[in-house]
KENUKOL-361043 format. One record per atom (N, C-alpha, C): y negated, x negated, z negated; atom name; residue number from 0; residue in one letter. Coordinates in pm, whole numbers. Layout:
<pts>
       py       px       pz   atom    nr   rest
        Y        X        Z     CA   NUM      A
...
</pts>
This chain:
<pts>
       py       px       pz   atom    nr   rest
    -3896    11860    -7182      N     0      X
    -3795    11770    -7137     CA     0      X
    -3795    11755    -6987      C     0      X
    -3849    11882    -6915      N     1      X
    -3821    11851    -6743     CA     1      X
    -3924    11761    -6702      C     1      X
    -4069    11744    -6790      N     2      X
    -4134    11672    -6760     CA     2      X
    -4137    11465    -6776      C     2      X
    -3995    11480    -6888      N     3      X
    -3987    11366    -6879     CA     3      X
    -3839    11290    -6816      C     3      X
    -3768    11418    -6763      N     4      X
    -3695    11384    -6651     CA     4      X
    -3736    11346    -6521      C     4      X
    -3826    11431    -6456      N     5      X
    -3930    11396    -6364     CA     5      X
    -3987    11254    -6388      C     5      X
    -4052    11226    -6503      N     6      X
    -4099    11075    -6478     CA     6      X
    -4002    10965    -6501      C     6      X
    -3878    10981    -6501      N     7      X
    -3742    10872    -6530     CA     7      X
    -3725    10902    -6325      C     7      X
    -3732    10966    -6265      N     8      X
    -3644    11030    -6138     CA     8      X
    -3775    10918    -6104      C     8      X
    -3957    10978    -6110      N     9      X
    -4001    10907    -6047     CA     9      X
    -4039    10714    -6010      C     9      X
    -3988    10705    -6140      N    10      X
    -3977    10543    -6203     CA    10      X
    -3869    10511    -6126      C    10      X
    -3733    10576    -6108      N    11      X
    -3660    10532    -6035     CA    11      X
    -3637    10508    -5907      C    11      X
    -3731    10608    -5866      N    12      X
    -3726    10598    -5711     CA    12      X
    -3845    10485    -5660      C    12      X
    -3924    10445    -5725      N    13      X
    -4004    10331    -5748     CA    13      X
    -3930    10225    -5763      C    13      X
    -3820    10241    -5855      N    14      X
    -3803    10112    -5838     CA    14      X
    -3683    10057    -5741      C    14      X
    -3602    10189    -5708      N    15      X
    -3536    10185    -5566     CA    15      X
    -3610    10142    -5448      C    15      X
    -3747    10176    -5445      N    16      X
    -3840    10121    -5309     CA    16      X
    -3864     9994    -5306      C    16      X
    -3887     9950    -5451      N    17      X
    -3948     9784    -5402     CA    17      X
    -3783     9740    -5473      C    17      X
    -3685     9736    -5485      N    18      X
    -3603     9651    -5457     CA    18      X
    -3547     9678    -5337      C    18      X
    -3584     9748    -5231      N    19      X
    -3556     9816    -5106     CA    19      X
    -3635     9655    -5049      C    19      X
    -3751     9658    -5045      N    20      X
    -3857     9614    -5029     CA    20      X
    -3832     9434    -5056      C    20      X
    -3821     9414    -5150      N    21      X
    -3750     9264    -5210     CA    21      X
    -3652     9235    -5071      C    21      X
    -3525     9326    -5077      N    22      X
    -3426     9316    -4987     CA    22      X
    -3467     9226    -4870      C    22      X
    -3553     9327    -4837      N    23      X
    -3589     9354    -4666     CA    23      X
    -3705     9226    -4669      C    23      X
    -3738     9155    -4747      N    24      X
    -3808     9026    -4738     CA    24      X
    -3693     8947    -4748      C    24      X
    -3613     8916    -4817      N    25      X
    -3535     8825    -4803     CA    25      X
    -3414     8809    -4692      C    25      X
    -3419     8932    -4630      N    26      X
    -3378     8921    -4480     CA    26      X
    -3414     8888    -4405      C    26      X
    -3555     8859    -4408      N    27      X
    -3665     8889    -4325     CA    27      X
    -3665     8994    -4220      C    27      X
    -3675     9128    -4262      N    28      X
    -3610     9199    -4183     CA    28      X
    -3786     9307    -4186      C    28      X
    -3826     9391    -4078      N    29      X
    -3938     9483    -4143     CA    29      X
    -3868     9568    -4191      C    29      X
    -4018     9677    -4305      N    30      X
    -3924     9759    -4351     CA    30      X
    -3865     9871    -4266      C    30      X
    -3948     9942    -4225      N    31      X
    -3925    10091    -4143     CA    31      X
    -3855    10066    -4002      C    31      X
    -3904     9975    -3911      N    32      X
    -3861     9965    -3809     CA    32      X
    -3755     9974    -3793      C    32      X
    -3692     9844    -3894      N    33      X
    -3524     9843    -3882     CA    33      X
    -3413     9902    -3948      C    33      X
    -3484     9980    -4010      N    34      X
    -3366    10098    -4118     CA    34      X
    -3306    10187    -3978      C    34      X
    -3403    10232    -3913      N    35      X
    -3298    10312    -3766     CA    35      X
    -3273    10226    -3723      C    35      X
    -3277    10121    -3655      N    36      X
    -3157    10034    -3582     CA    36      X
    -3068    10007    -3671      C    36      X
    -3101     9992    -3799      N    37      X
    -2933     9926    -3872     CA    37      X
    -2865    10093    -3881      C    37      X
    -2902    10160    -3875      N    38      X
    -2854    10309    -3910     CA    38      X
    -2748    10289    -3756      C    38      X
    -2790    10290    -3659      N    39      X
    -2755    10290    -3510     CA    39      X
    -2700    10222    -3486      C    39      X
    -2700    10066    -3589      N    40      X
    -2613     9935    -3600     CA    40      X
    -2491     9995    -3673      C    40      X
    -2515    10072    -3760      N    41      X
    -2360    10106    -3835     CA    41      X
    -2285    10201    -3770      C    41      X
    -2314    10256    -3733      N    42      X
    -2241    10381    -3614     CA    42      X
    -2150    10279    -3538      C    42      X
    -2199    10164    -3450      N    43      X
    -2074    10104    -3369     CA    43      X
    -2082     9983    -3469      C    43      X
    -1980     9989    -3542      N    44      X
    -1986     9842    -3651     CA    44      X
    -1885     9698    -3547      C    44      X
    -1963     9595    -3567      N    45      X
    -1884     9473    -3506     CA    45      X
    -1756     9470    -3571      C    45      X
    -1690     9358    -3521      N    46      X
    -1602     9336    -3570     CA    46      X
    -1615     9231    -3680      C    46      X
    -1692     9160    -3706      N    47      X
    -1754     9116    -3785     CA    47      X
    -1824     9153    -3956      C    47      X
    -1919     9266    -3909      N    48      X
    -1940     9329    -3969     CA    48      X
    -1848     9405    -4044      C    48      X
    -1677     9467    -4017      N    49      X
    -1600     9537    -4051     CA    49      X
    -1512     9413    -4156      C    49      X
    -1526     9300    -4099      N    50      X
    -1432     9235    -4187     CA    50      X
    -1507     9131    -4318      C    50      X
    -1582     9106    -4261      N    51      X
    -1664     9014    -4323     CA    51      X
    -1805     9083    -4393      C    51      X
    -1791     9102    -4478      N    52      X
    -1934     9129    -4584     CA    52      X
    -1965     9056    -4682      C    52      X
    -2039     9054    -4750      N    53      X
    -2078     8995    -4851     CA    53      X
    -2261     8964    -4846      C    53      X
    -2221     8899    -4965      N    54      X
    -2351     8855    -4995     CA    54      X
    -2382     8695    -4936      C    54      X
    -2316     8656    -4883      N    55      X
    -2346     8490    -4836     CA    55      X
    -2332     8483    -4700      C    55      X
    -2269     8575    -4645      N    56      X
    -2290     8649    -4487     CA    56      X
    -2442     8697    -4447      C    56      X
    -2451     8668    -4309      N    57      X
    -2542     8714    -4268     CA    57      X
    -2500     8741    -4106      C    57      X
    -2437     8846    -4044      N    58      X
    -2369     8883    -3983     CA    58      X
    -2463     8865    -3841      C    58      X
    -2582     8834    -3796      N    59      X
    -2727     8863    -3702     CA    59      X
    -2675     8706    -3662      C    59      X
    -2661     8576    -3799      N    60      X
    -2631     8443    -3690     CA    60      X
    -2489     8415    -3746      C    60      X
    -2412     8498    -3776      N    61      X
    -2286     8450    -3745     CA    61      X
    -2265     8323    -3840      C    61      X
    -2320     8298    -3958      N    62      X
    -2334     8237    -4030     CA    62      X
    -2357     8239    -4229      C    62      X
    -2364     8148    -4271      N    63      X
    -2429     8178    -4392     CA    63      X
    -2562     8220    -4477      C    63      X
    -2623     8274    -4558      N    64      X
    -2704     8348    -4562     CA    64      X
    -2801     8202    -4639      C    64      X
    -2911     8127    -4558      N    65      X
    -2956     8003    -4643     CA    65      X
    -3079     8067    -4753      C    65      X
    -3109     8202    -4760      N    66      X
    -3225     8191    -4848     CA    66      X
    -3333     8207    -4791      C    66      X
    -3451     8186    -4891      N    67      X
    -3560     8183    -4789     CA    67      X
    -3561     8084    -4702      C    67      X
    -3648     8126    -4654      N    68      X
    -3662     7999    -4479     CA    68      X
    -3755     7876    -4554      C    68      X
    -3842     7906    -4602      N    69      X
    -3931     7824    -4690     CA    69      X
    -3938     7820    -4835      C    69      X
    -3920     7741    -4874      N    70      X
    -3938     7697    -5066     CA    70      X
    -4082     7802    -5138      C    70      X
    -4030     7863    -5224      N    71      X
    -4145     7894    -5273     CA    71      X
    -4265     7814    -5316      C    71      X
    -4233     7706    -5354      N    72      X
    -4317     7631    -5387     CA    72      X
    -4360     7521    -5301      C    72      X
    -4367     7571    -5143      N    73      X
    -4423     7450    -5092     CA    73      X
    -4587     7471    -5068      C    73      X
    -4630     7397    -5035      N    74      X
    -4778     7349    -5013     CA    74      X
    -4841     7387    -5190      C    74      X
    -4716     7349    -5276      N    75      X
    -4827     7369    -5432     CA    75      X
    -4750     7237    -5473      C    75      X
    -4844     7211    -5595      N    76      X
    -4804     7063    -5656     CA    76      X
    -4767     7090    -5743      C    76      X
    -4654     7030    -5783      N    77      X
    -4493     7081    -5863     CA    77      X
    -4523     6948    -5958      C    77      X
    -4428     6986    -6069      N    78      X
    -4414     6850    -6140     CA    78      X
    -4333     6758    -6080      C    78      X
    -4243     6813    -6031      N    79      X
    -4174     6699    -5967     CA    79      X
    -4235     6604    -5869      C    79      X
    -4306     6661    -5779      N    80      X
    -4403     6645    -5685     CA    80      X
    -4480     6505    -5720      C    80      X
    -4526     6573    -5857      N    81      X
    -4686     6528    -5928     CA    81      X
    -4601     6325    -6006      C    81      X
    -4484     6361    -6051      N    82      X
    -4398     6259    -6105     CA    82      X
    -4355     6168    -6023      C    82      X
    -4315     6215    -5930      N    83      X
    -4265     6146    -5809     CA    83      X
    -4414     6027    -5746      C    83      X
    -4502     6134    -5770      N    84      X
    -4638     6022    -5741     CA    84      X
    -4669     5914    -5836      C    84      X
    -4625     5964    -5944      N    85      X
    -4668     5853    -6027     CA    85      X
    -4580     5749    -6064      C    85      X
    -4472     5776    -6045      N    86      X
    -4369     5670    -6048     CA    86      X
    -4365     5544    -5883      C    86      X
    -4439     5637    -5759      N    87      X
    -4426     5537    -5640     CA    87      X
    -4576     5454    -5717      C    87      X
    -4653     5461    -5755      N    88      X
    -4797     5415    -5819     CA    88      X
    -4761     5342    -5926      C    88      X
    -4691     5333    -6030      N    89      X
    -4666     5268    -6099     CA    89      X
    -4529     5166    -6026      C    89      X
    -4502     5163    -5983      N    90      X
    -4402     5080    -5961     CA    90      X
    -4494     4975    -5806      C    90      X
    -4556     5000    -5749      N    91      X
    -4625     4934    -5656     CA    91      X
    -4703     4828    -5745      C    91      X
    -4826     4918    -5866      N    92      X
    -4848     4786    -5962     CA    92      X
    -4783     4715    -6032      C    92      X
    -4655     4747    -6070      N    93      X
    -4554     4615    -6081     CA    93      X
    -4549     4511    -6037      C    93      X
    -4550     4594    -5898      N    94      X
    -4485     4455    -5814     CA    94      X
    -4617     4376    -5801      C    94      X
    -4717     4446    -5773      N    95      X
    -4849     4338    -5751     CA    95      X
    -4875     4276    -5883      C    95      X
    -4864     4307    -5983      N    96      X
    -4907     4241    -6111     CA    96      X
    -4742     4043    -6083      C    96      X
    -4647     4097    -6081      N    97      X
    -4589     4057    -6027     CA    97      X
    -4582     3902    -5973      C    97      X
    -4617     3994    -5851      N    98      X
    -4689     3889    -5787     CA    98      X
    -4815     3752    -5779      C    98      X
    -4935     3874    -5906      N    99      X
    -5032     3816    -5949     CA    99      X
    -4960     3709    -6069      C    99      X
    -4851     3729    -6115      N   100      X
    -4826     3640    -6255     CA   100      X
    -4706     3497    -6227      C   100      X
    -4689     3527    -6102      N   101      X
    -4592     3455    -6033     CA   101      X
    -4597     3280    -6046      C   101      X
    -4577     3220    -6088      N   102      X
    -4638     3079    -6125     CA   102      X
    -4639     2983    -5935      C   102      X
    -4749     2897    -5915      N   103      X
    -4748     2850    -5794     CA   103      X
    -4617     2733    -5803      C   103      X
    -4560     2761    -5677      N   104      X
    -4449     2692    -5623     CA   104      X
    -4501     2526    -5606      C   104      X
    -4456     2453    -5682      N   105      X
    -4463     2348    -5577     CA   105      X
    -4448     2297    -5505      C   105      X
    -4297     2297    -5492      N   106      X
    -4276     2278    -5331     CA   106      X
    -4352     2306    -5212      C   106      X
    -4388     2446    -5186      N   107      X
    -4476     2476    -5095     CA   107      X
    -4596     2468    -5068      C   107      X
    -4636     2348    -5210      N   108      X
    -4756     2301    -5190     CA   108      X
    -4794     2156    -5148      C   108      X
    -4648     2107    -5081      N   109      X
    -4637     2013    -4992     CA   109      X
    -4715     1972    -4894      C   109      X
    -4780     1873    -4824      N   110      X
    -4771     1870    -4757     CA   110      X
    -4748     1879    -4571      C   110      X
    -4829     1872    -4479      N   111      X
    -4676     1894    -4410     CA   111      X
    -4645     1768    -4331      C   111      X
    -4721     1633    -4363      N   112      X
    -4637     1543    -4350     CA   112      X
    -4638     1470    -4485      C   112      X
    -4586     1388    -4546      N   113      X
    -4553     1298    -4655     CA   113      X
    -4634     1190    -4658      C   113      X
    -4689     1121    -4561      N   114      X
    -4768     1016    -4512     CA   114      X
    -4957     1046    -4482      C   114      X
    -4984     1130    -4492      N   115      X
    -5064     1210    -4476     CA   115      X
    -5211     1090    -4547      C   115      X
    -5192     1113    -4658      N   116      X
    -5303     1045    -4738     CA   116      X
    -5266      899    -4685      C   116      X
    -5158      863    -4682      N   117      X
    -5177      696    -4629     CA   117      X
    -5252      677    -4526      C   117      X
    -5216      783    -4407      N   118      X
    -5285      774    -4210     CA   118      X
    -5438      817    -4326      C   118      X
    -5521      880    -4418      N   119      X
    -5652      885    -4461     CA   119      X
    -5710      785    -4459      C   119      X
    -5638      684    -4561      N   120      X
    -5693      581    -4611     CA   120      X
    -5685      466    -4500      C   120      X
    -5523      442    -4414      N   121      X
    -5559      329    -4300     CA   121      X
    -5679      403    -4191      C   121      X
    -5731      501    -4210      N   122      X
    -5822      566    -4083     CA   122      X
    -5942      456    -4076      C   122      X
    -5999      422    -4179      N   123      X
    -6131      352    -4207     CA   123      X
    -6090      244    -4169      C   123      X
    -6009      179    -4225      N   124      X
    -5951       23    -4219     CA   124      X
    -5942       20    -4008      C   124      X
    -5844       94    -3941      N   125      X
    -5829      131    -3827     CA   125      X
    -5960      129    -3710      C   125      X
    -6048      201    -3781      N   126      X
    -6174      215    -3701     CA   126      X
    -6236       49    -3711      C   126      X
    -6252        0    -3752      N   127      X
    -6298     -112    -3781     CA   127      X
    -6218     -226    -3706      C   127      X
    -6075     -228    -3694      N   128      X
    -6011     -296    -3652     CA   128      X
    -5983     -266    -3514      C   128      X
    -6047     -128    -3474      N   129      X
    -6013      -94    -3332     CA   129      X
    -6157     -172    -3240      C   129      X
    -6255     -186    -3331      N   130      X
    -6411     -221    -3264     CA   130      X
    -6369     -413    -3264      C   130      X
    -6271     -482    -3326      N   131      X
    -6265     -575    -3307     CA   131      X
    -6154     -615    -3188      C   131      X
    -6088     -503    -3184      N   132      X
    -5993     -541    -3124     CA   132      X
    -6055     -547    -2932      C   132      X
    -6146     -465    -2965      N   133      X
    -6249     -386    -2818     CA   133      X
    -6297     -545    -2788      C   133      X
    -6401     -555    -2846      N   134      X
    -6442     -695    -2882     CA   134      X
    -6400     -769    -2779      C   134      X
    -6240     -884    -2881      N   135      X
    -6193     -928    -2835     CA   135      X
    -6108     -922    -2704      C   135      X
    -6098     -786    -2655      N   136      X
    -6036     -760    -2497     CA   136      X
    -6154     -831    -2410      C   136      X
    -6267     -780    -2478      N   137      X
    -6389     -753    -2381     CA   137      X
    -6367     -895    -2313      C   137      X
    -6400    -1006    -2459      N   138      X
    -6429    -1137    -2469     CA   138      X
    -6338    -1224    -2416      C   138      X
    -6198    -1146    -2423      N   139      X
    -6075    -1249    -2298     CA   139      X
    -6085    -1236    -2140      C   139      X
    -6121    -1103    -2123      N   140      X
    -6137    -1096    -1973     CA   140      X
    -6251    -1152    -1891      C   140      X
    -6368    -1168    -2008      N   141      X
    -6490    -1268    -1969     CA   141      X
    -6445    -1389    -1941      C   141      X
    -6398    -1414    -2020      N   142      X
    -6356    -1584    -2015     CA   142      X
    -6252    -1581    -1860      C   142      X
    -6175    -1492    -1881      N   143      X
    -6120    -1496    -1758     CA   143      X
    -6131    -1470    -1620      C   143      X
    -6303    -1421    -1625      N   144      X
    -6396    -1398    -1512     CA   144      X
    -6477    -1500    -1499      C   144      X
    -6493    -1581    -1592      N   145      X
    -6555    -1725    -1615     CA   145      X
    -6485    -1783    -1512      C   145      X
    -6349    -1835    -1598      N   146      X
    -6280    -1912    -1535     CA   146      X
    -6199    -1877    -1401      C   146      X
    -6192    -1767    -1349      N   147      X
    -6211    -1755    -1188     CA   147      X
    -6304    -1782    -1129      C   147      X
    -6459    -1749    -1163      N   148      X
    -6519    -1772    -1071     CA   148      X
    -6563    -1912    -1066      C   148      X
    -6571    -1990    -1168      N   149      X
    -6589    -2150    -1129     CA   149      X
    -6466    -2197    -1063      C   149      X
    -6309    -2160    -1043      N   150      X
    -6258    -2203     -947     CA   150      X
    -6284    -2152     -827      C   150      X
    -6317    -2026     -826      N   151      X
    -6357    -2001     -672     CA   151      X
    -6524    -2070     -590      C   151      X
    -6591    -2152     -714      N   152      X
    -6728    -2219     -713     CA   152      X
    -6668    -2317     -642      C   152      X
    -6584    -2377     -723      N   153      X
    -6557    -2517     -697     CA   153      X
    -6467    -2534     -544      C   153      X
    -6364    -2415     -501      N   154      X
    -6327    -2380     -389     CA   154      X
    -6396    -2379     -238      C   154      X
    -6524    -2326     -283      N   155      X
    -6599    -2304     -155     CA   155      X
    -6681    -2384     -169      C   155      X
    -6725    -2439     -262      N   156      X
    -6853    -2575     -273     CA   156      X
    -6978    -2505     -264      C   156      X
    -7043    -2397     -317      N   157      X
    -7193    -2290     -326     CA   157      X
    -7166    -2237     -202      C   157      X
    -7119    -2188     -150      N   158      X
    -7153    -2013     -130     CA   158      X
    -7206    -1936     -206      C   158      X
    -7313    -1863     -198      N   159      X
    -7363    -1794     -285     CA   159      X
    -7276    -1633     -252      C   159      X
    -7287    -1651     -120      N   160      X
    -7247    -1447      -89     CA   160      X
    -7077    -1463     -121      C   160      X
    -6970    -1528     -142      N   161      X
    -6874    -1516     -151     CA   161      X
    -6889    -1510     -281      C   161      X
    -6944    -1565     -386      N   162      X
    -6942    -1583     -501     CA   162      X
    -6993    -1455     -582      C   162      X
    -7072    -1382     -520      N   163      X
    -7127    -1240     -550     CA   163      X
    -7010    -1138     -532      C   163      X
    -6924    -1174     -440      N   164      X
    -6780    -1065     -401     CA   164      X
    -6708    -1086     -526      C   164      X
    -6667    -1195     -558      N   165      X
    -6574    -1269     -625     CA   165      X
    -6626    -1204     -793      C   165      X
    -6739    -1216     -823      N   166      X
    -6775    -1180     -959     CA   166      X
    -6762     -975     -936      C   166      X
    -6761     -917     -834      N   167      X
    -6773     -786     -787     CA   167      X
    -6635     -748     -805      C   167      X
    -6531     -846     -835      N   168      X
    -6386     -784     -817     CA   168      X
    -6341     -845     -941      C   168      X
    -6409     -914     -999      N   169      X
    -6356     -923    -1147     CA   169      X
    -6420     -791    -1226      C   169      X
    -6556     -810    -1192      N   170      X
    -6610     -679    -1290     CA   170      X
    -6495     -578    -1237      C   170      X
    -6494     -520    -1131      N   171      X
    -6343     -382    -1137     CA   171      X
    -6248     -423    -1211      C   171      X
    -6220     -550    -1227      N   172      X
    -6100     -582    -1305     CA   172      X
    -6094     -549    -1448      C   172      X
    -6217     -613    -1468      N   173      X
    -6281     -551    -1615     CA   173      X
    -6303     -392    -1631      C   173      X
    -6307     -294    -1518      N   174      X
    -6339     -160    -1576     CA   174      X
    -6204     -142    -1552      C   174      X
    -6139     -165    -1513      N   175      X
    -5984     -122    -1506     CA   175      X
    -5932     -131    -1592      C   175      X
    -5895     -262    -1682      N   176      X
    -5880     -320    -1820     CA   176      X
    -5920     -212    -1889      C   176      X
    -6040     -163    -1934      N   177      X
    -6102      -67    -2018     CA   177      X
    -6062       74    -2001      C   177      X
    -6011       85    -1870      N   178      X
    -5943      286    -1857     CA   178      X
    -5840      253    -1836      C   178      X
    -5748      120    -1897      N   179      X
    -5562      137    -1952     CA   179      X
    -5616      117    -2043      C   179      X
    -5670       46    -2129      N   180      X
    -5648       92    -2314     CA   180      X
    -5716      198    -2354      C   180      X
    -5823      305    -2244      N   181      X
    -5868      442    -2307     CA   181      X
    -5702      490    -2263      C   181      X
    -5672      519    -2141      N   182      X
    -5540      552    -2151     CA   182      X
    -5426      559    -2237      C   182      X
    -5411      400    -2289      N   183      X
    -5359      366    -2361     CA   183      X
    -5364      479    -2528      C   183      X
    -5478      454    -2600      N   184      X
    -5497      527    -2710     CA   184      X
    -5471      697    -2700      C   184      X
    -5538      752    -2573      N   185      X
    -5523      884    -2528     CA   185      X
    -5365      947    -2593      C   185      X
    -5274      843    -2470      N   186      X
    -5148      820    -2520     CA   186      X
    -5047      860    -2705      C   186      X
    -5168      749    -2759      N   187      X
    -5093      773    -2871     CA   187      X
    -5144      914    -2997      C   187      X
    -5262      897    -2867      N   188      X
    -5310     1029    -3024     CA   188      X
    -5202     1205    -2934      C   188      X
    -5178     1199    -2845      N   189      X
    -5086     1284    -2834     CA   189      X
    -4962     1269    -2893      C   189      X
    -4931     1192    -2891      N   190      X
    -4766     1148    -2981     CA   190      X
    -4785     1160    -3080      C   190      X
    -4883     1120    -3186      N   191      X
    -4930     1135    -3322     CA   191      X
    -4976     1331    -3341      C   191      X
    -4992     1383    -3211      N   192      X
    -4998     1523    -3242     CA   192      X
    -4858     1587    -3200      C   192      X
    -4788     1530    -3124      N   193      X
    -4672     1587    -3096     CA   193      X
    -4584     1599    -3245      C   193      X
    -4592     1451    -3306      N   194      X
    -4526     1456    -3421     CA   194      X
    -4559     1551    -3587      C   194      X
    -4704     1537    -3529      N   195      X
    -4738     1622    -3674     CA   195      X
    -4675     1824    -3613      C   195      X
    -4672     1839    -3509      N   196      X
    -4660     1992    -3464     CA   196      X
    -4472     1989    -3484      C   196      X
    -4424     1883    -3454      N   197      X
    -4316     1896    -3524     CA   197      X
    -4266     1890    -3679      C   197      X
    -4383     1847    -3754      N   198      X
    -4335     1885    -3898     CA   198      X
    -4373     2001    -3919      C   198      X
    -4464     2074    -3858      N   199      X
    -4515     2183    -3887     CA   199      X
    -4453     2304    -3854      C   199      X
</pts>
């Protein structure tokens, strides 16, 4: 019998050490070092310490006792963890499937002016009517270089060198004519872009 009192005494004191041991981890406290200071700590007890004990005390911050400092289970993949992933993954292809099944808007397949295909179709008609219109500038200001310079013929009675000036200042007249209607068009194709940047 003393021999199996002895092994109950030694089981016990085993298992007095590592719940000693447990303790002193969840304090985070070492083991040996600090058994004489808390020994030396209880000799002059705070005032703290005298009134306040427990188990949810932790008398060192004057506070509550939070547990471990770190989750046991961090840096491992938990189910929750593992669920949590698959629910942000499944719910992202939702939304893209979603998206993929979404029927096209028409509205927003407007346009962005209303007139659009009409300015297409007058473009051709336009070009054609702009080379006649050239044309005919050309062909009025001739006539009207014509008919200056036979009054200025008939004015001086043959001069030849006055008559060479005289045709020299209609032709400028004529390139002048020609850079107000490039002007001119310049003009409108900015307004025609001003307006389309305002529907846009």
């Amino acid at each position: 019998m003393a021999s199996a009192h002895t092994s109950l005494d030694a089981a016990a004191t085993e298992r007095k050490a590592r719940l000693a041991k447990l303790k002193s981890l969840k304090r985070k406290q070492p083991d040996e070092d600090t058994e004489t200071d808390s020994i030396a700590q209880e000799d002059a007890p705070t005032v703290t310490a005298t009134y306040l004990s427990g188990r949810n005390y932790d008398p060192s911050t004057r506070g509550p006792k939070l547990g471990f400092e770190t989750a046991p289970s961090e840096n491992q993949e938990t189910l929750e963890i593992r669920a949590k992933e698959i629910s942000e993954t499944t719910q992202k292809l939702a939304e893209e499937e979603e998206k993929a099944e979404k029927p096209i808007d028409l509205f927003k397949l407007q346009p962005k002016k209303p007139n659009w295909d009409l300015k297409r179709d007058v473009q051709r008609k336009l070009e054609r009517l702009n080379v006649q219109t050239d044309n005919a500038i050309a062909r009025i200001v001739r006539e009207r270089i014509e008919a200056q310079r036979k009054k200025q013929i008939e004015a001086v009675n043959g001069s030849g060198s006055e008559e060479g000036e005289s045709v020299g200042l209609q032709g400028e007249e004529l390139v002048e004519g020609v850079h107000v209607r490039e002007r001119e068009e310049a003009e409108e194709e900015r307004r025609e872009r001003e307006e389309e940047d305002d529907y846009a």
